[in-house]
KOLGU-4560 file (N, C-alpha, C; in nm, 3 decimals, padded with zeros to 5 digits):
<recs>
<n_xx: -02.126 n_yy: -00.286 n_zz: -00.141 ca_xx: -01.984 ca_yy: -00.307 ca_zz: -00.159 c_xx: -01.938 c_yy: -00.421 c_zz: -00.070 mol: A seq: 1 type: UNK>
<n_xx: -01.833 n_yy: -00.485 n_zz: -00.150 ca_xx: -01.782 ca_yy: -00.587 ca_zz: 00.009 c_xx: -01.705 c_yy: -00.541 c_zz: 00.064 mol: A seq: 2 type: UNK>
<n_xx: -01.759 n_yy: -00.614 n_zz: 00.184 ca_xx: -01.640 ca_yy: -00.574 ca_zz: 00.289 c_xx: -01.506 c_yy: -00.553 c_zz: 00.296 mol: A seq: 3 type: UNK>
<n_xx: -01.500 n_yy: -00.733 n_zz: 00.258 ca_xx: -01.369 ca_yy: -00.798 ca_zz: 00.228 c_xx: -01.250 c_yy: -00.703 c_zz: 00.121 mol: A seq: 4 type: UNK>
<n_xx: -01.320 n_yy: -00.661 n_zz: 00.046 ca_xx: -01.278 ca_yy: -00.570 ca_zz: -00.057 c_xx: -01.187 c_yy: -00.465 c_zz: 00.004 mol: A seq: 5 type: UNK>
<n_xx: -01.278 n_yy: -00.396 n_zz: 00.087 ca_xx: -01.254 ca_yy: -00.244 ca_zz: 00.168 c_xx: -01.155 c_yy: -00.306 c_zz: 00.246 mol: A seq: 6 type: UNK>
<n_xx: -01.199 n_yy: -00.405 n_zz: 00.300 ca_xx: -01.087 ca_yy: -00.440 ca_zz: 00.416 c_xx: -00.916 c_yy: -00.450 c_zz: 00.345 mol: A seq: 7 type: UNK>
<n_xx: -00.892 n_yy: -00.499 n_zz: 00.241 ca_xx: -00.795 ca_yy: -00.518 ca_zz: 00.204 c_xx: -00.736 c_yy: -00.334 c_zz: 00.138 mol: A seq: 8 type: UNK>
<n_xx: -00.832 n_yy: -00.291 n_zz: 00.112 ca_xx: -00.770 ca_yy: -00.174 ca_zz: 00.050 c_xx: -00.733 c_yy: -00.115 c_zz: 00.176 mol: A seq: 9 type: UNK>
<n_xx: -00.796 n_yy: -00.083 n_zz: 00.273 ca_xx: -00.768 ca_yy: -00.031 ca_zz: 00.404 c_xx: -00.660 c_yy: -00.126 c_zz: 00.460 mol: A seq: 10 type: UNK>
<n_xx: -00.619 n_yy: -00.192 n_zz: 00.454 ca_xx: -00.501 ca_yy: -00.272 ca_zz: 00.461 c_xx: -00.350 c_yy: -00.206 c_zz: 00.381 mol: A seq: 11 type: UNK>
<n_xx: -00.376 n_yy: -00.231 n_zz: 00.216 ca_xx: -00.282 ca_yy: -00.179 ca_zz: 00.185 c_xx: -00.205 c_yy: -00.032 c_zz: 00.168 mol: A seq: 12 type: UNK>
<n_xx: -00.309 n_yy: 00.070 n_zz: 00.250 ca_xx: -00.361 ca_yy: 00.190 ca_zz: 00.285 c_xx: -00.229 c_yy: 00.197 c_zz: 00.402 mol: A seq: 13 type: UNK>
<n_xx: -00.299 n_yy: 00.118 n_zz: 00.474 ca_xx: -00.183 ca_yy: 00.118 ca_zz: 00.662 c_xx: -00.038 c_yy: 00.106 c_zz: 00.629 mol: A seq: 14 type: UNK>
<n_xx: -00.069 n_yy: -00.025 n_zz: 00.536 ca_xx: 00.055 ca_yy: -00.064 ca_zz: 00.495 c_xx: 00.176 c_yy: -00.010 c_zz: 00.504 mol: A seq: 15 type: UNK>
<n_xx: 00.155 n_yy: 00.118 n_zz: 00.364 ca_xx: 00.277 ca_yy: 00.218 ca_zz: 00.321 c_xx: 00.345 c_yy: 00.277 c_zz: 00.475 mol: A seq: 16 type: UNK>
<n_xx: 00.244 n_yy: 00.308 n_zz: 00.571 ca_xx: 00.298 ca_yy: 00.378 ca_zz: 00.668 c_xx: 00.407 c_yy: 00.270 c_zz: 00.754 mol: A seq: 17 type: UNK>
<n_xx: 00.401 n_yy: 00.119 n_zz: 00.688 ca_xx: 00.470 ca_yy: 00.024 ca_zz: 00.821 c_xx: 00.614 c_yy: -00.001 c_zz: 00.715 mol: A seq: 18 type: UNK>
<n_xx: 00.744 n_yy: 00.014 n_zz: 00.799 ca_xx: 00.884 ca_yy: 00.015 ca_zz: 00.785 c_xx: 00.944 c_yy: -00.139 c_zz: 00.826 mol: A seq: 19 type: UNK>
<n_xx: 01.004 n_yy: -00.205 n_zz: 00.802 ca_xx: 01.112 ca_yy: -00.330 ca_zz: 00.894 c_xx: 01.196 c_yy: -00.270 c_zz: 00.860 mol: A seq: 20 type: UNK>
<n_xx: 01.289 n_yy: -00.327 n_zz: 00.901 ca_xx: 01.429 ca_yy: -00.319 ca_zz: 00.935 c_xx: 01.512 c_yy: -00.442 c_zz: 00.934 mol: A seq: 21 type: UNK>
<n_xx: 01.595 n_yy: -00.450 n_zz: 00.801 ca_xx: 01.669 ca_yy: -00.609 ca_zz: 00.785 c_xx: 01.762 c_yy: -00.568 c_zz: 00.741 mol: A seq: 22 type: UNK>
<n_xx: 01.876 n_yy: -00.649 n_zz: 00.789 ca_xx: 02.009 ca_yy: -00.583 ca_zz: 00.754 c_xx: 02.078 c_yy: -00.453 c_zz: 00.787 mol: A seq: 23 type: UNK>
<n_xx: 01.978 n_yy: -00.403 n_zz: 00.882 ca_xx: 02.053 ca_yy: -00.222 ca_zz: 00.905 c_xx: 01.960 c_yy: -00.158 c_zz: 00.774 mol: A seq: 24 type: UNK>
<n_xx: 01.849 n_yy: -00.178 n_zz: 00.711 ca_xx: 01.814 ca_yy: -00.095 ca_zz: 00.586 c_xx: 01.650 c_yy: -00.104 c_zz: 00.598 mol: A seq: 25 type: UNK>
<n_xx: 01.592 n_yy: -00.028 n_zz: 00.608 ca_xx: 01.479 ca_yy: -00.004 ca_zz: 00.592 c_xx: 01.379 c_yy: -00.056 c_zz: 00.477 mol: A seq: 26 type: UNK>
<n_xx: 01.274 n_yy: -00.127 n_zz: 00.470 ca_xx: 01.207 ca_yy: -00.200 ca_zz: 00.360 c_xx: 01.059 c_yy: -00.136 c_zz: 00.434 mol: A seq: 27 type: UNK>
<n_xx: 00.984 n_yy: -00.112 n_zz: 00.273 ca_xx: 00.833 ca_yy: -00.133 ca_zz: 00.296 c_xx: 00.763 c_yy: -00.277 c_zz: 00.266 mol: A seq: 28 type: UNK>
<n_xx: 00.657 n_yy: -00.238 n_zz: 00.330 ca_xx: 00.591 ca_yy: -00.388 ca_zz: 00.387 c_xx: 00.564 c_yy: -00.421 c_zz: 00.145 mol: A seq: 29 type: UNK>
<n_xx: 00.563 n_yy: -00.536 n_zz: 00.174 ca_xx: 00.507 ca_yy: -00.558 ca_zz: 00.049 c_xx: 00.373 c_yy: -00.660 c_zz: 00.047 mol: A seq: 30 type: UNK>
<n_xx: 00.323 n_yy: -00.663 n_zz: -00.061 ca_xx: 00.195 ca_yy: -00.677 ca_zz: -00.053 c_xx: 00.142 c_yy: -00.878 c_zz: -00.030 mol: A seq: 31 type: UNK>
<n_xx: 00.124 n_yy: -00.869 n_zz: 00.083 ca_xx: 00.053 ca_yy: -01.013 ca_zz: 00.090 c_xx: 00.001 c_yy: -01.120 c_zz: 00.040 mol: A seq: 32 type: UNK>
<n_xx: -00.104 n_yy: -01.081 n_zz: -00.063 ca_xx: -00.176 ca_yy: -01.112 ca_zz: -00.134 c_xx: -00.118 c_yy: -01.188 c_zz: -00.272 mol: A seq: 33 type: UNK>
<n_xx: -00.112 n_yy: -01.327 n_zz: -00.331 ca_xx: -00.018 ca_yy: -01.418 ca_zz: -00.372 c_xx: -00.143 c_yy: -01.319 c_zz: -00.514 mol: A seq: 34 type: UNK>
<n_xx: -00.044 n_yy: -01.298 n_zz: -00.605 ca_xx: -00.118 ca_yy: -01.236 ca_zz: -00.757 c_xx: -00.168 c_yy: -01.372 c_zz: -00.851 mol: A seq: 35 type: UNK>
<n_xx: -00.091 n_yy: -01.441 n_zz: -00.871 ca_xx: -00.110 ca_yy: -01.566 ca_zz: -00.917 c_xx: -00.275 c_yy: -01.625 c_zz: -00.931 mol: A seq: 36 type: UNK>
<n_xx: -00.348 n_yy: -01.625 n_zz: -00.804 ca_xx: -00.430 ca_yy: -01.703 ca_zz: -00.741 c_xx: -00.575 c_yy: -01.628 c_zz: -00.807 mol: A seq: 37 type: UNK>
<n_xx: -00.667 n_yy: -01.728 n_zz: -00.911 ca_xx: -00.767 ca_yy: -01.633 ca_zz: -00.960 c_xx: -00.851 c_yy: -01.586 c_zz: -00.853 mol: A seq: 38 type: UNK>
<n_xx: -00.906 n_yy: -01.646 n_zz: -00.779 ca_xx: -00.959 ca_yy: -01.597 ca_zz: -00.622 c_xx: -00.912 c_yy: -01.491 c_zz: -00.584 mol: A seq: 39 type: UNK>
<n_xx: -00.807 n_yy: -01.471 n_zz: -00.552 ca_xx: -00.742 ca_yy: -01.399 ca_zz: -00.477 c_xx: -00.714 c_yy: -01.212 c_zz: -00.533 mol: A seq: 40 type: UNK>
<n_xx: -00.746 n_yy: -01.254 n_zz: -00.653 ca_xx: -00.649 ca_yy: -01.166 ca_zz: -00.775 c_xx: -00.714 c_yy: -00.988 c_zz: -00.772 mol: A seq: 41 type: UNK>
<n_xx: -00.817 n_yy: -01.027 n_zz: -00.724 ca_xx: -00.931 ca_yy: -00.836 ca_zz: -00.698 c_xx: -00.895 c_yy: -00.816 c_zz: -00.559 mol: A seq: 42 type: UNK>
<n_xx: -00.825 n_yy: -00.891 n_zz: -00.483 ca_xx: -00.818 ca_yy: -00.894 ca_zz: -00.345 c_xx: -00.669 c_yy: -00.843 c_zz: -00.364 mol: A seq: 43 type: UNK>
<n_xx: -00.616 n_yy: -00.891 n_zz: -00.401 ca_xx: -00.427 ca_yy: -00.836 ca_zz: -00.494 c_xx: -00.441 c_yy: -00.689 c_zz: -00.530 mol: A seq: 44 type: UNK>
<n_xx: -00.516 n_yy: -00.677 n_zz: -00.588 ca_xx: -00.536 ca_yy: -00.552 ca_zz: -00.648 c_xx: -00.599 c_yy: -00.454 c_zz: -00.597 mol: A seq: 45 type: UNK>
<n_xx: -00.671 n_yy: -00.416 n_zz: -00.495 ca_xx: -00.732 ca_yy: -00.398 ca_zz: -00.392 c_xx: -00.655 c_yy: -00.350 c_zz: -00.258 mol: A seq: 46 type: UNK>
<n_xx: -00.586 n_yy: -00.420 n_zz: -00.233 ca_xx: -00.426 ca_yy: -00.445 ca_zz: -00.155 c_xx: -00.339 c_yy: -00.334 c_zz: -00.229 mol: A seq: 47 type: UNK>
<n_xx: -00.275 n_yy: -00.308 n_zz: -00.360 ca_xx: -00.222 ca_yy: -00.225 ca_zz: -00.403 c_xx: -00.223 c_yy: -00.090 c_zz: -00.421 mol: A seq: 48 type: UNK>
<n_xx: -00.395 n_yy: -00.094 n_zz: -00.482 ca_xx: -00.483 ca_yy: 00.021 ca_zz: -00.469 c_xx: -00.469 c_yy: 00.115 c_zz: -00.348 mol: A seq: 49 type: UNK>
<n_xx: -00.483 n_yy: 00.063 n_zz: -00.260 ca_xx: -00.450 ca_yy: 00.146 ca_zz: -00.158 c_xx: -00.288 c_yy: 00.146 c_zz: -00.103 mol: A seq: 50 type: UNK>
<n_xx: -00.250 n_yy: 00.098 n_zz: -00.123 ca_xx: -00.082 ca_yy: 00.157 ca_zz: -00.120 c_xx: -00.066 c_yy: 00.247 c_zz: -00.226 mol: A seq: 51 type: UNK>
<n_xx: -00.075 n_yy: 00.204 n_zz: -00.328 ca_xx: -00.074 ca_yy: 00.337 ca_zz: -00.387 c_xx: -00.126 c_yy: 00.464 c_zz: -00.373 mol: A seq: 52 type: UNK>
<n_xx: -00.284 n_yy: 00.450 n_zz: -00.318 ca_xx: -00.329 ca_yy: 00.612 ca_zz: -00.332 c_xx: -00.266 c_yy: 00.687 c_zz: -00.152 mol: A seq: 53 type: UNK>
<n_xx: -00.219 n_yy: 00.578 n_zz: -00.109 ca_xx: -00.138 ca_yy: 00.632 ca_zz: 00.069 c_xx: -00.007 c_yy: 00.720 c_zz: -00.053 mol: A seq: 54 type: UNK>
<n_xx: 00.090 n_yy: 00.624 n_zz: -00.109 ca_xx: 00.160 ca_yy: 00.661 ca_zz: -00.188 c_xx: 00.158 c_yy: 00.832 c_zz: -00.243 mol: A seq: 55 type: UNK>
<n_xx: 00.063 n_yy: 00.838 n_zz: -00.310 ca_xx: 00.050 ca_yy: 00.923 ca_zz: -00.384 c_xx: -00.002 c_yy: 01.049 c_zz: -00.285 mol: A seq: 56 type: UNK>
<n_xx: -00.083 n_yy: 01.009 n_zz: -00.210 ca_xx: -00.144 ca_yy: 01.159 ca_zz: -00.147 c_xx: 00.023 c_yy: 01.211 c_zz: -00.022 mol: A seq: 57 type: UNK>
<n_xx: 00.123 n_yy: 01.071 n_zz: 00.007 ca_xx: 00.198 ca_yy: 01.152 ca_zz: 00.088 c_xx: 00.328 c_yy: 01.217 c_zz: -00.077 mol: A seq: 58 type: UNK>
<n_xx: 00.306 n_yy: 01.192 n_zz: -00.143 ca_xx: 00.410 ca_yy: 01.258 ca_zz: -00.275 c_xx: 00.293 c_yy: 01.392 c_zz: -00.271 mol: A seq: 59 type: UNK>
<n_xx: 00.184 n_yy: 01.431 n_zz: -00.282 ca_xx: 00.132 ca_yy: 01.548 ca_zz: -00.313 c_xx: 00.140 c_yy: 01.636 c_zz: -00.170 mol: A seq: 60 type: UNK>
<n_xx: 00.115 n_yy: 01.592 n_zz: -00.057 ca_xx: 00.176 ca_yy: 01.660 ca_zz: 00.064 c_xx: 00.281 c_yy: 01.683 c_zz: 00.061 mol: A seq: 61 type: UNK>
<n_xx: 00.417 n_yy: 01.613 n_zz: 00.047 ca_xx: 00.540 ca_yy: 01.675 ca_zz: -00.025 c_xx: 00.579 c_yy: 01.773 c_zz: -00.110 mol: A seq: 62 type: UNK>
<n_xx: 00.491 n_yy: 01.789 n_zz: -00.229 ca_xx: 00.515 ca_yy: 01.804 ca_zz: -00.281 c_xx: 00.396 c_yy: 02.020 c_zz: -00.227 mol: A seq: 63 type: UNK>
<n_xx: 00.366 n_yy: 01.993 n_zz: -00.160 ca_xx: 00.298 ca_yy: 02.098 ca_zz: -00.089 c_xx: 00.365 c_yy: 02.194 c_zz: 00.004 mol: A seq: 64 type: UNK>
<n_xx: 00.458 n_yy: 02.108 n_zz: 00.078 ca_xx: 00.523 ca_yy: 02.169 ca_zz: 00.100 c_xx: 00.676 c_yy: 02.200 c_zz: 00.081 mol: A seq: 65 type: UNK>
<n_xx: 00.683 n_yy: 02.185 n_zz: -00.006 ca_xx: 00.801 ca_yy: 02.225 ca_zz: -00.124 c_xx: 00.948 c_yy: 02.151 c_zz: -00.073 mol: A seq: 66 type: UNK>
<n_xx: 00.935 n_yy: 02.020 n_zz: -00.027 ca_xx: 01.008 ca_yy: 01.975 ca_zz: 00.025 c_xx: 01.103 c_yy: 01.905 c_zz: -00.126 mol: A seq: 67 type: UNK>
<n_xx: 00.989 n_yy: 01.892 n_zz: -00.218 ca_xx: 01.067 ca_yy: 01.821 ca_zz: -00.312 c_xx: 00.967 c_yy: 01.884 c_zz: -00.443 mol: A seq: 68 type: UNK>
<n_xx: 01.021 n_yy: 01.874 n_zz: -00.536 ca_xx: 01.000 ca_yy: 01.928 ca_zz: -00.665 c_xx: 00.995 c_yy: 01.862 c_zz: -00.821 mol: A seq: 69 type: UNK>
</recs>
């Protein structure tokens, strides 16, 4: 497997957990990785991949403990 690969998914993994703050309003980080770029484009996706599955496993912990429905 590559590295490079993992590295970015483990990236967009951390990601979800990081907040700014602009304007008084809270934003999640968004994803780095320019989509456009054919190089770049499994590395884009890769990047997402793991925001999403951070995404999803904290909606099923939620959803565990019956915070939301």
């Amino acid at each position: 497997m590559n590295k490079k690969i993992v590295e970015y998914f483990e990236e967009g993994y951390k990601a979800f957990n990081k907040v700014s703050v602009r304007n008084g309003k809270f934003h999640h980080y968004a994803n780095p990785v320019k989509k456009d770029s054919p190089y770049t484009f499994t590395s884009y996706r890769e990047w997402q991949r793991g925001w999403n599955t951070a995404y999803f496993e904290n909606l099923e912990k939620l959803n565990e403990l019956g915070a939301r429905s």
